[in-house]
DOKE-369232 format. One record per residue (C-alpha): x, y, z; residue in one letter. Coordinates in steps of 0.001 Angstrom, whole numbers, padded with zeros to 6 digits, always signed. Last residue first. Example, Ala and Ser with C-alpha at 12.3 -4.5 7.8 and 13.67 -1.06 7.14 Angstrom:
// residues 2
+013670-001060+007140s;+012300-004500+007800a;
//
This chain:
// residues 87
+000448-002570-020231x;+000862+001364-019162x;-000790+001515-015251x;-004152+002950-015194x;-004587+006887-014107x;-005640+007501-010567x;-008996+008829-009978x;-009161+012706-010470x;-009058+014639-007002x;-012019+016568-005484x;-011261+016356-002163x;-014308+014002-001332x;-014237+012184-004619x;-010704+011251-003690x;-011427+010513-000536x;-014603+008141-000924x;-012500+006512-003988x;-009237+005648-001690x;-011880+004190+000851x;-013730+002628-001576x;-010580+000905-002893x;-009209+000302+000592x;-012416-001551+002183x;-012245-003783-001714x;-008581-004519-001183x;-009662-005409+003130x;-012441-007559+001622x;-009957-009842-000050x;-008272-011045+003240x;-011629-012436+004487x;-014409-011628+007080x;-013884-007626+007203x;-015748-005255+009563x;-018334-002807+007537x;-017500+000553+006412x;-013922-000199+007748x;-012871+002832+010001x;-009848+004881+009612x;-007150+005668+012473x;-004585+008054+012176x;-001670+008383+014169x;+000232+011678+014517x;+003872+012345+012742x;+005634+015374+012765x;+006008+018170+010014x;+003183+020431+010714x;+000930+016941+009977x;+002315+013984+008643x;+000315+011284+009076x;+000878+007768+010047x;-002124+005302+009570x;-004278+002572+010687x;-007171+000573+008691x;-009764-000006+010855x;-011982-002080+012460x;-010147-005702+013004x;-007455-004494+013436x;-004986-002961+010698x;-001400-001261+010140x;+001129+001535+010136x;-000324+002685+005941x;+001567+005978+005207x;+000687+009204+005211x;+002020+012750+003504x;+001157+016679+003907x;-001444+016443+006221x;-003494+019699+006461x;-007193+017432+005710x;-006237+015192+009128x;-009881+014049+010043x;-009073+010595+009548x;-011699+010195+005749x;-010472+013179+004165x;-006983+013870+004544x;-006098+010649+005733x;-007594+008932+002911x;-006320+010961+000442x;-002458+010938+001772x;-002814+006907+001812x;-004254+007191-001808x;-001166+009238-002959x;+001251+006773-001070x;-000327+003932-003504x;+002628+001886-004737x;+005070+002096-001854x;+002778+002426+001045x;+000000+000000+000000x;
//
């Protein structure tokens, strides 16, 4: 998550973990509620914590929880959705 979607990490934070002046995040962790985080706010870090919608049963819910979250933020903030990868 960190090295290939720090953008989404950033979104989230900003609008879903109530940190919208953070200038960078990255994924600390999970439980069984929430993604965690690491925010950079005024140039230290502060934890973030971000809900699931709805607790996950199996691995492959936590991709889906993190693509609606990164989608929630992004239309939230007003960002375009990422552009796909060159095949």
């Amino acid at each position: 998550m960190n090295d290939d979607h720090a953008a989404d990490c950033l979104a989230i934070c900003r609008a879903l973990g109530g940190v919208p002046s953070a200038t960078a995040a990255r994924m600390t962790g999970l439980t069984g509620e929430a993604f965690e985080f690491a925010a950079t706010v005024a140039g230290a870090e502060v934890p973030v914590r971000v809900p699931f919608a709805a607790p996950p049963t199996e691995r492959a819910q936590l991709r889906a929880e993190a693509v609606r979250m990164a989608e929630e933020a992004r239309a939230r903030l007003g960002l375009e959705p990422p552009r796909a990868h060159p095949s």
